[in-house]
C-alpha positions, 0 to 999 in steps of 0.5 A: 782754833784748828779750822780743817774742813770741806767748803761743802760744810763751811764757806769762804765767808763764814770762814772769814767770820770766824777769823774775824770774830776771834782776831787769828793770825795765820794761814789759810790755805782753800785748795781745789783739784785745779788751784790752791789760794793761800790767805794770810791773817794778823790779829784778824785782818787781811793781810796777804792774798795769792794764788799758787798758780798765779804771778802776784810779785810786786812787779805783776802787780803793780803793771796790772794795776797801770802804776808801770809802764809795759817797759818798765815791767821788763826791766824789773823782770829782767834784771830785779826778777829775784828780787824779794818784793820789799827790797824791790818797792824800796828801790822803787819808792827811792828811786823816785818812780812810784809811792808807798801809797801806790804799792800798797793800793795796788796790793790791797786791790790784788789781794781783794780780787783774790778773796772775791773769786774764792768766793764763788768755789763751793768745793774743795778741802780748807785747813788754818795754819795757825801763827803762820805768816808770809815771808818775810820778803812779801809786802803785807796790808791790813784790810778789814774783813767786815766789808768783805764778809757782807760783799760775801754773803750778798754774792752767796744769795746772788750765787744760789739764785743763779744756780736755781735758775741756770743748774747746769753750765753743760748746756748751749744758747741760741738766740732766740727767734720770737719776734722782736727778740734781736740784737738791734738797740740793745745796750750791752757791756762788753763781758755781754759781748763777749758772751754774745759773739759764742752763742751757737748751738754747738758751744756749751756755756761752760765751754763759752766761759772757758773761752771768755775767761769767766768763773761759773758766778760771772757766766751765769750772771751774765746768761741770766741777763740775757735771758730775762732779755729774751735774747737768748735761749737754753737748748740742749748741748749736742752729744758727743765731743764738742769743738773747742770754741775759738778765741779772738784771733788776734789781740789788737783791740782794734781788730777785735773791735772791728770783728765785734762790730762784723758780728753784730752787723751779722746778728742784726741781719738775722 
């Protein structure tokens, strides 16, 4: 089967069908002007997943999934960081510091994540390098794809309504001013919050996304909350360059929080 083509013409999830359905052993590799993602098969399975420009040793890994202490990382990264991640989990599960089990839950919640955001690219050029696998010193799962393939199809669905409903991520927000349309007793999650604390007239929601560490499907989905709320409302963005919208400037969470609870103390007096 040589599979080589735009994401225009086949999607992530109807590339995962096809190697699903005809069990394929291989690579493949979905790049984009930005990124390339790198997905490996056996007999039809998920196998191994990563980002070129993404750290996915084991190490990594396993401290973003909380299976290490923030300590423990800098060791393994000071003085196992050449080592290859099967040697490296070996050492850890003799060692007595962490599970077979752990290391390859870890893995397959890694690799997920990478296949859920390929999800949401709808432009790029792909191409399956058929019998190729990993090296040999990456650890490797087996994950169905059927469940992913249905998680994929139902994000495609929720992808195309959001483009309808919000077509261009080169436009701003402000709140809205209707009466009644504020802040005050509304229960929002944090990535709301996050959004929330760069509506301005001068910020684009692509530029509020960048700064939020959002892809284009979560943004959207998102400000489309909002505005089924009536919280917010699209207006155009002003021409001409735009101010890169500032970040936190801090990363202590309690300080953050403090200029999170400063900001809705803000709106609430609007």
């Amino acid at each position: 089967m040589a599979l080589k083509g735009n994401l225009r013409d086949f999607s992530i999830t109807q590339l995962l069908n096809l190697i699903n359905l005809a069990n394929k052993t291989g690579i493949l590799v979905v790049e984009t002007p930005t990124d390339v993602a790198r997905l490996a098969f056996r007999d039809g399975k998920l196998a191994h997943a990563q980002y070129s420009q993404e750290d996915c040793s084991l190490a990594t890994v396993l401290y973003r999934n909380r299976k290490i202490s923030a300590s423990q990382y800098q060791v393994l990264r000071e003085r196992a960081g050449k080592m290859a991640d099967k040697e490296l989990g070996l050492l850890l599960i003799n060692a007595g510091y962490i599970s077979q089990e752990d290391i390859l839950a870890s893995l397959q919640v890694y690799f997920l994540e990478v296949v859920r955001r390929l999800f949401t690219w709808v432009e790029g050029m792909f191409r399956f390098e058929a019998n190729e696998l990993p090296p040999q010193g990456k650890i490797t799962v087996r994950i169905d794809l059927e469940n992913l393939i249905i998680e994929g199809s139902r994000q495609l669905r929720e992808w195309e309504q959001l483009q309808e409903e919000i077509p261009s991520l080169d436009v701003a927000l402000k709140f809205a001013d209707r009466p009644g349309a504020n802040l005050r007793n509304v229960n929002l999650s944090v990535e709301e919050w996050r959004v929330v604390s760069y509506v301005n007239p001068k910020n684009t929601i692509r530029m509020i996304a960048r700064a939020a560490k959002m892809n284009d499907l979560e943004i959207r989905r998102v400000v489309y909350g909002l505005l089924q709320a009536g919280l917010v409302e699209l207006i155009r963005a002003p021409t001409g360059p735009l101010p890169a919208v500032k970040m936190f400037p801090t990363n202590n969470k309690e300080e953050q929080k403090s200029l999170v609870q400063r900001l809705i103390s803000r709106i609430r007096s609007l």
